[in-house]
C-alpha positions as CSV (number, residue, x, y, z in Angstrom):
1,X,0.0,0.0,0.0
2,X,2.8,2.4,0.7
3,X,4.0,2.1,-2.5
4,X,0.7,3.3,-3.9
5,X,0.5,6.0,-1.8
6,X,3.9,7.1,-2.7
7,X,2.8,7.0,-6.7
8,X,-0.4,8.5,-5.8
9,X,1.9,11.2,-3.8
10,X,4.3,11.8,-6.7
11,X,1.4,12.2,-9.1
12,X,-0.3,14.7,-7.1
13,X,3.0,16.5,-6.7
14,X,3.4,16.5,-10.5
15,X,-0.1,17.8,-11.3
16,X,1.1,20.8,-8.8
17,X,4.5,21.3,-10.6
18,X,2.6,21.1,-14.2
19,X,0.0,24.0,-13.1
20,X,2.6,25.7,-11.6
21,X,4.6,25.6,-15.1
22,X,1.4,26.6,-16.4
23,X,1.3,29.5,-14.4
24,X,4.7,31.0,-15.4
25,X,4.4,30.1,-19.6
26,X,1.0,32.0,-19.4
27,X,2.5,35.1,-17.0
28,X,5.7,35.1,-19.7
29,X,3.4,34.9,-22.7
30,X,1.1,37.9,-22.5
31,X,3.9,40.1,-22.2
32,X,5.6,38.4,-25.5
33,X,2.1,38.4,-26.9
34,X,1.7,41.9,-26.3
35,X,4.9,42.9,-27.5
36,X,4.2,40.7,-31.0
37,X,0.9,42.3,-31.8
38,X,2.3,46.3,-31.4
39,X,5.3,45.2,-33.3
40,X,2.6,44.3,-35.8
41,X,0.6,47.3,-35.7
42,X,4.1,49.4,-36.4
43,X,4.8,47.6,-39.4
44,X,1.5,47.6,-40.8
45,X,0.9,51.3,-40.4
46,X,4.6,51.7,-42.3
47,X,3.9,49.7,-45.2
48,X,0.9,51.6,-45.2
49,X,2.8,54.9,-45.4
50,X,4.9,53.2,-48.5
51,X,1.5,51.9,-50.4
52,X,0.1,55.2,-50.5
53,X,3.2,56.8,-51.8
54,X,3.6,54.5,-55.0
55,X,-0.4,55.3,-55.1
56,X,0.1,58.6,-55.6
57,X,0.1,59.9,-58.9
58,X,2.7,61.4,-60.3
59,X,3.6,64.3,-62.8
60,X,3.0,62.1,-65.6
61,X,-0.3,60.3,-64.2
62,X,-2.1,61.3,-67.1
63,X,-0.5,59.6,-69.5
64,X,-0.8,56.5,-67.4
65,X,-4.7,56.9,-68.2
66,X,-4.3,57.2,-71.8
67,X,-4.8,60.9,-72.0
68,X,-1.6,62.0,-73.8
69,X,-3.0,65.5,-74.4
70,X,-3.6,67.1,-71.5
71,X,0.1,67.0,-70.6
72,X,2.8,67.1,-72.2
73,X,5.0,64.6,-70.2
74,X,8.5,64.9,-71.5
75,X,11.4,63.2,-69.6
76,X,12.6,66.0,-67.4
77,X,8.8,66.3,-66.1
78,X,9.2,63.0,-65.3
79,X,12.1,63.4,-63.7
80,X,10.5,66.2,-61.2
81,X,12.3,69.1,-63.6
82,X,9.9,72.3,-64.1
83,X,10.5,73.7,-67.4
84,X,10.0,78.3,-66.7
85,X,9.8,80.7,-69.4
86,X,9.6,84.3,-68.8
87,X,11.7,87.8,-69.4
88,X,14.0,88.6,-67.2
89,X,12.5,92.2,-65.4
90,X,16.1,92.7,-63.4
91,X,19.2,91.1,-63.3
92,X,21.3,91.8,-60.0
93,X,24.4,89.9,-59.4
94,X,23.6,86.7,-60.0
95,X,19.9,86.9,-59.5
96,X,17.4,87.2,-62.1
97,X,13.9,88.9,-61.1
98,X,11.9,86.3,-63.8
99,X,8.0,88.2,-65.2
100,X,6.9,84.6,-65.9
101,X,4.5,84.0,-68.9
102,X,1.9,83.2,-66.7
103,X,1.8,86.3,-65.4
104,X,3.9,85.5,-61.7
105,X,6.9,86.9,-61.1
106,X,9.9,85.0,-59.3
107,X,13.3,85.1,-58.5
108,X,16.0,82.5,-59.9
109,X,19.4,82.1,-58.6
110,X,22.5,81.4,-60.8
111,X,24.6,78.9,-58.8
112,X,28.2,77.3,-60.3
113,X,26.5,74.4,-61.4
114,X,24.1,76.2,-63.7
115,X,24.4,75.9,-67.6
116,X,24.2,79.1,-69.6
117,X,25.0,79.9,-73.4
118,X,25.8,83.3,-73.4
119,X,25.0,86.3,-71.4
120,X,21.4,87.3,-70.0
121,X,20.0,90.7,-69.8
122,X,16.7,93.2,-68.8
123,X,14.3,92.2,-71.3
124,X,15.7,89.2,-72.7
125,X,13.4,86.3,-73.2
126,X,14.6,83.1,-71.3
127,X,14.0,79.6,-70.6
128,X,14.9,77.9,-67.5
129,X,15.4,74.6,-66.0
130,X,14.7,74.3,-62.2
131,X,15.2,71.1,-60.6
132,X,14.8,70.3,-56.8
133,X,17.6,68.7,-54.8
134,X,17.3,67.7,-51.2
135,X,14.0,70.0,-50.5
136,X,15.7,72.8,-52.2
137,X,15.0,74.4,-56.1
138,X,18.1,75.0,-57.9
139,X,18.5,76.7,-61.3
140,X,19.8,73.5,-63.7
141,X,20.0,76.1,-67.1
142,X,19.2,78.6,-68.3
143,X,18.9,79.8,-72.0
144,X,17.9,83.0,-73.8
145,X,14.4,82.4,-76.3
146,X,15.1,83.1,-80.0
C-alpha cells in the first residue's frame, strides 16, 4: 500500500508542478504576446505609409490613363524638372527677377553648377530649367528664347 501512496503522492506532486509551469508560460506569454501584436501594428501602419506613396500619382499620371493631351509629359517632367519661361525684369548679381508668362513673377538664382549659353540681360526672353535637390529648387540652365 505504501507504495501506492507514494505514486499517488508523486502524481499529485506532478499535477502541482505542471500547473505551476502553467502558471509561469502564461504570465511570460502575454507580455511576448503583447509585444508581437504592437510590433505588428508598427509595421502595418509603415507599409501603409509606402502603399500610398507608389499610389500617388505622379507628374505624368495622365498619360498612365491614356490621356496623352492634357500634358505634355517629357522626360525631365518625369524626372520632377519644371521647365519656366519668362523675361527677365532685373538682373542683379547673380539673380534674375523672372516676369513669368503666366503672369507671376519669381526670383531665380544662378549657382556654379548652372548651364548658360551666353550672357542674360533686362528684357531678354529666357528659358529655364529648375530642378529640386534635397528640399531645395536649384537653377539647372538657363537659356535666352530666339
Amino acid at each position: 500500500m505504501t507504495k501506492n501512496a507514494n505514486c499517488s503522492q508523486t502524481l499529485v506532486e506532478r499535477k502541482v508542478n505542471i500547473l505551476h509551469l502553467a502558471e509561469e508560460v502564461t504570465m511570460v506569454s502575454i507580455p511576448k504576446i503583447i509585444g508581437v501584436v504592437t510590433c505588428s501594428a508598427v509595421l502595418l501602419l509603415s507599409l501603409s505609409n509606402g502603399a500610398q506613396a507608389r499610389m500617388s500619382p505622379g507628374p505624368c499620371a495622365d498619360r498612365i490613363k491614356g490621356q496623352a493631351n492634357l500634358l505634355k509629359c517629357d522626360e525631365d517632367t518625369m524626372h520632377g524638372i519644371e521647365t519656366i519661361r519668362g523675361e527677365v525684369l532685373r538682373v542683379d548679381g547673380d539673380t534674375l527677377l523672372i516676369h513669368r508668362f503666366n503672369g507671376q513673377q519669381m526670383q531665380l538664382q544662378i549657382e556654379k553648377a548652372t548651364k548658360m549659353n551666353g550672357i542674360i540681360n533686362r528684357g531678354d526672353r529666357i528659358e529655364a530649367k529648375v530642378g529640386e535637390v534635397d528640399y531645395q529648387k536649384h537653377l539647372l540652365s538657363l537659356r535666352q528664347l530666339e
